[in-house]
C-alpha positions in Angstrom: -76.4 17.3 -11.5 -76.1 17.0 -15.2 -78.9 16.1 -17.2 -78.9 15.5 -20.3 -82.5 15.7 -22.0 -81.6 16.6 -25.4 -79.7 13.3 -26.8 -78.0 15.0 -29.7 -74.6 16.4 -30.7 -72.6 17.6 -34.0 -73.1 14.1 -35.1 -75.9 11.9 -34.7 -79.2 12.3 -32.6 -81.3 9.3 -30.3 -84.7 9.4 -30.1 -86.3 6.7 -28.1 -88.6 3.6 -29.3 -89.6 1.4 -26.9 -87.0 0.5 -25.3 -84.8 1.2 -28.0 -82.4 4.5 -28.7 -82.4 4.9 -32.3 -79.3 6.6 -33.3 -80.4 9.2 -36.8 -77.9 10.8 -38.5 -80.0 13.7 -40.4 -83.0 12.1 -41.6 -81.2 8.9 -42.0 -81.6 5.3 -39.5 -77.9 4.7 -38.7 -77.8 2.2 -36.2 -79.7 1.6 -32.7 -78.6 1.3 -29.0 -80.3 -0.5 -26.2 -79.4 -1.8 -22.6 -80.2 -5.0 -20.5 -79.3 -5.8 -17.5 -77.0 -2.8 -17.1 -75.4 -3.8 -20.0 -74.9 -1.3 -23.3 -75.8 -2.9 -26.5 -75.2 -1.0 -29.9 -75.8 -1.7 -33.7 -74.5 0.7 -36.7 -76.2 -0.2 -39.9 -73.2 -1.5 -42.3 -73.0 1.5 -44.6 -72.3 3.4 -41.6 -69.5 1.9 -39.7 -66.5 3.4 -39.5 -68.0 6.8 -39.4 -68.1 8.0 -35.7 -71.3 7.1 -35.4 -71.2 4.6 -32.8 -68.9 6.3 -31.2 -71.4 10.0 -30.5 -74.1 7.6 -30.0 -72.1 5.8 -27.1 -71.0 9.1 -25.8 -74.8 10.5 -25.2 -76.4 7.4 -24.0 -73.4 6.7 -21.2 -74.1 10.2 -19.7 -78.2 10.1 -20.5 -78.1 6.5 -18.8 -75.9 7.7 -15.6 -77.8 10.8 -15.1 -81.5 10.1 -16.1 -81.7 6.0 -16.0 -79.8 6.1 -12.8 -77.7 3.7 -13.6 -74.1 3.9 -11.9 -72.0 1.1 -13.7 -72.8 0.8 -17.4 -71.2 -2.1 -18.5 -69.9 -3.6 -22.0 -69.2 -6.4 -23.4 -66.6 -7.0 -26.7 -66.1 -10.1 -28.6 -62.5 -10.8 -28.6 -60.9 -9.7 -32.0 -63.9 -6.9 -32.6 -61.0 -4.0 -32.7 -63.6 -1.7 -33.9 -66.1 -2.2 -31.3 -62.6 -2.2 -28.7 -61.5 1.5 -30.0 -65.1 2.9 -29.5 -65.8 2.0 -25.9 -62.1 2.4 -25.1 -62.4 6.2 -26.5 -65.6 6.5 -24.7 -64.3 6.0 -21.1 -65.0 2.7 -20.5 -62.0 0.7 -19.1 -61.4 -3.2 -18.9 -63.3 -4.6 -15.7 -62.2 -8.5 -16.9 -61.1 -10.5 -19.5 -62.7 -14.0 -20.3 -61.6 -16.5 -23.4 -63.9 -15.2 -25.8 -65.0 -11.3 -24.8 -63.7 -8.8 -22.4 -66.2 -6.8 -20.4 -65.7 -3.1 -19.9 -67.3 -0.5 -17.2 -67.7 2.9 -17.1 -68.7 4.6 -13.4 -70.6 8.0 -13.1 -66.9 10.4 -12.3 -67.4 14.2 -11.3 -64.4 16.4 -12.8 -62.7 18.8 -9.9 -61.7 22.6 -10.4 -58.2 22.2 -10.0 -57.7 25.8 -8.4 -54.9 24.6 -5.9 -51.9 24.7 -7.8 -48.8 24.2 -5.9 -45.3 24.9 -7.5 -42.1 24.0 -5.9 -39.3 26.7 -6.4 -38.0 27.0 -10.1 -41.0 25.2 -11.5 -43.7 26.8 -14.1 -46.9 26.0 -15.7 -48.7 26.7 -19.1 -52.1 25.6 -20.2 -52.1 24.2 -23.9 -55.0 23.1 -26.0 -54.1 21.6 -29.4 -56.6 19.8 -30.3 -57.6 15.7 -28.2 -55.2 16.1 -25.4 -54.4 12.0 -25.2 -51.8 13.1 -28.2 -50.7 16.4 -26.9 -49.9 15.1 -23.1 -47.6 12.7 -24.7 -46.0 15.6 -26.9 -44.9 17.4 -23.6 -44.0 14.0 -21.7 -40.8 13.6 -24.5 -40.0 16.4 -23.2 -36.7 16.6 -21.0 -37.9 19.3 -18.2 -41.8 18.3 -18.5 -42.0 17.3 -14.7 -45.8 16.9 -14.6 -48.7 16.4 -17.3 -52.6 16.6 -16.6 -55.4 16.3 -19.2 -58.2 18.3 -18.7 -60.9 21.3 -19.6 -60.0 25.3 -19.5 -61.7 28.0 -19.9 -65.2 27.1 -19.9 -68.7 28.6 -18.5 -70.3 25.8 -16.6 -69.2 24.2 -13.9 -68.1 20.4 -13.1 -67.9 19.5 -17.0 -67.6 15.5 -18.1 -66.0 14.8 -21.2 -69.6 13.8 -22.4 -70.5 17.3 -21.5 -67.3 18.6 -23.6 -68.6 16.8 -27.1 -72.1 18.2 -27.0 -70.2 21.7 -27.8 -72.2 23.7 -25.1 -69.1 24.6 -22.7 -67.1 26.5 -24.0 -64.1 24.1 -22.8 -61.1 23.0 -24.7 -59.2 20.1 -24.4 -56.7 21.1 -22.4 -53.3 19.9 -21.1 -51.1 21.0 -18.2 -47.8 21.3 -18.5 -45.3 21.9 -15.7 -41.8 22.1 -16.1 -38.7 22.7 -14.2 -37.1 25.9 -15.8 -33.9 25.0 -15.0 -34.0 22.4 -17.6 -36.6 24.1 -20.6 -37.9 27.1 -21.1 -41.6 28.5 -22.7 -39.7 29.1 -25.9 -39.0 25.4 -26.1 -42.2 24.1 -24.9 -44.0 26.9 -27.5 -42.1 25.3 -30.3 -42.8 22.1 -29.5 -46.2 23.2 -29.7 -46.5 24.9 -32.9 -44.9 21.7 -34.6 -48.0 19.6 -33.5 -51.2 21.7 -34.2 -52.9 23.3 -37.2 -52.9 26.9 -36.5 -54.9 28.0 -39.5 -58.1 26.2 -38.4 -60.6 27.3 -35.9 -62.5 24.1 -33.8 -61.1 21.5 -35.7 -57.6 19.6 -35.3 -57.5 17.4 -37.9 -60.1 15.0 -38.3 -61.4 16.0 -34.8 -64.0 19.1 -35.4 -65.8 21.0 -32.4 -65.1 23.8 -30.0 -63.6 21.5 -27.3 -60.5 20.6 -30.2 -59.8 24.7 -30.4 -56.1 25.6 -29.9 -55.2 28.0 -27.6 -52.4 28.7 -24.8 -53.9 30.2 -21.4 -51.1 31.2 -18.6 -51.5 31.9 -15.2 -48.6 33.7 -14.6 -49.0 37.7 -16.5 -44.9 38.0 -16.5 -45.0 35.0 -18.6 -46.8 37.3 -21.5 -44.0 38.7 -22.8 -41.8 35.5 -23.6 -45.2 33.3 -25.2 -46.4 36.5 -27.5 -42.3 36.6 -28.5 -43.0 33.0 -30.4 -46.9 33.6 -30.6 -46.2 36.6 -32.6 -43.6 35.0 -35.1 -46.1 31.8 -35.8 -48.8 34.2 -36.3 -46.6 35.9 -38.6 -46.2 33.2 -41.2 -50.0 32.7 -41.8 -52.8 34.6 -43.4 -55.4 32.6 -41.3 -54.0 32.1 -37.4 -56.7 31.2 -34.9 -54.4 30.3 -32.0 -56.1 31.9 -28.6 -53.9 33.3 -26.4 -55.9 34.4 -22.8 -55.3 34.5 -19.3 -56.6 30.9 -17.7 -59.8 31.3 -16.2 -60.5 27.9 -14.7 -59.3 24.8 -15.4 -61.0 21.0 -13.9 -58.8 17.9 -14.3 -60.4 15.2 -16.8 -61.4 11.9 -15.7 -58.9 9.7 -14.4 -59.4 7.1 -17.5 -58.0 10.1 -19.4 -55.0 10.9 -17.7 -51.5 9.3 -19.7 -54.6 7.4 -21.5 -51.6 6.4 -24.2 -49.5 5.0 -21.8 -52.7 2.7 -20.9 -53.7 2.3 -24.7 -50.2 2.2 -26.4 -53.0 1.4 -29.9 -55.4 4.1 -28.6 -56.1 7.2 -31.5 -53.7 9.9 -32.0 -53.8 12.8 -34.5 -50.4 13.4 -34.0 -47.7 11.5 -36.1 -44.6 9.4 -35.2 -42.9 11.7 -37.6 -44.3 14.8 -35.4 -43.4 13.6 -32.2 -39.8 12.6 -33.3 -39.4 15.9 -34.2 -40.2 16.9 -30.9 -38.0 14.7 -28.8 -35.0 16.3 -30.9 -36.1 19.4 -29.1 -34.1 18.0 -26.0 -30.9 19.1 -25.1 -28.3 16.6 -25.7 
């Protein structure tokens, strides 16, 4: 079982009061968190909003109350029109249990991820592992694309077993976000899916992507299949070539578990949901295609 004692990340840090989690960034009060009835409550002082804050703190009391408050279903409720408050416990995991007039309520069950280490491909198929940074954007990257015949989100290449994506943000895994791609080789190649790749990330910055920073956003392209090598390092190679920085890993896959469900073609549920990637990017992408 996961516990998770020490209620701090890269961001913020809770230290209890009562009954009260307050959420410090450095020295500095940024907001609280409490719960009643099974029901999450959070404040982020003014000056602070907009920052991420509420968002870390959400993330390490959902997994400190499910593992240590034993509480199964931690529930949420949003004001209608509170977008803010909406994007925060949507990009924590919680997903819409109803809808009333005023406020929606939202729920987020205790999930254990799988190792997904049965990997079944029908003839002609192939797979690739790619992490470029939060894999909600990336999985729809390699959905425009014609030949993509299946896309999981999840977390490769880490050192503890069973990870949540709570356990992913504390930056004590090792995994990255990760998305599976596999494609019918018949209809595109590696090359094609590389490119498509290297249009969408940052190469030149290590455990950041963007405005996302920690070691779960590192890129990287993991492979299963060693006769593969020789066609990825052809375009891995010529990217690398064009910077003076390139911190792209390229390793065989060592194990790979299957994010939550919530996270699985999460912009297909969210169509508003955050993306680092652009229109523009994708666009580019889809012209990828063959016509």
């Amino acid at each position: 079982m996961r516990m998770n004692h020490d209620l701090s990340n890269t961001k913020v840090s809770l230290q209890k009061e009562n009954d009260v989690y307050v959420i410090r960034h450095d020295d500095t009060v940024a907001g609280k968190i409490w719960m009643e009835n099974d029901t999450v409550n959070i404040h982020i002082q003014p000056e602070y909003q907009g920052r991420h804050y509420a968002t870390n703190a959400l993330y390490l009391f959902t997994a400190y109350a499910h593992d240590n408050l034993k509480v199964h279903e931690i529930r949420a409720v949003v004001p209608a029109g509170e977008s803010i408050v909406k994007h925060v416990v949507e990009h924590c995991g919680y997903h819409i249990e109803r809808k009333c007039d005023d406020h929606v309520v939202y729920v987020h069950n205790k999930t254990v991820t799988t190792l997904d280490d049965h990997l079944c491909l029908k003839p002609g198929q192939q797979v690739i592992y790619l992490a470029g940074g939060c894999f909600w954007g990336m999985e729809r990257v390699f959905q425009a694309l014609d030949g993509v015949v299946q896309t999981r989100t999840g977390y490769a290449n880490g050192n503890t077993p069973n990870p949540s994506y709570e356990d992913i943000i504390r930056n004590e895994t090792g995994y990255k976000e990760c998305v599976k791609v596999i494609y019918d080789t018949s209809i595109i190649d590696i090359r094609t899916i590389l490119t498509a790749y290297f249009m969408c990330i940052d190469p030149t910055v290590k455990n950041r992507q963007k405005e996302d920073i920690g070691t779960q956003y590192q890129t990287g392209i993991y492979y299963k299949d060693e006769s593969m090598l020789p066609y990825i390092e052809e375009i891995y190679d010529a990217e690398k070539s064009r910077y003076e920085q390139f911190y792209v890993e390229l390793q065989p896959l060592q194990n790979f578990y299957e994010a939550e469900e919530y996270h699985q073609h999460y912009l297909d549920k969210y169509p508003d949901g955050y993306c680092h990637i652009t229109l523009v990017d994708l666009n580019k992408v889809k012209k990828l295609n063959r016509k």
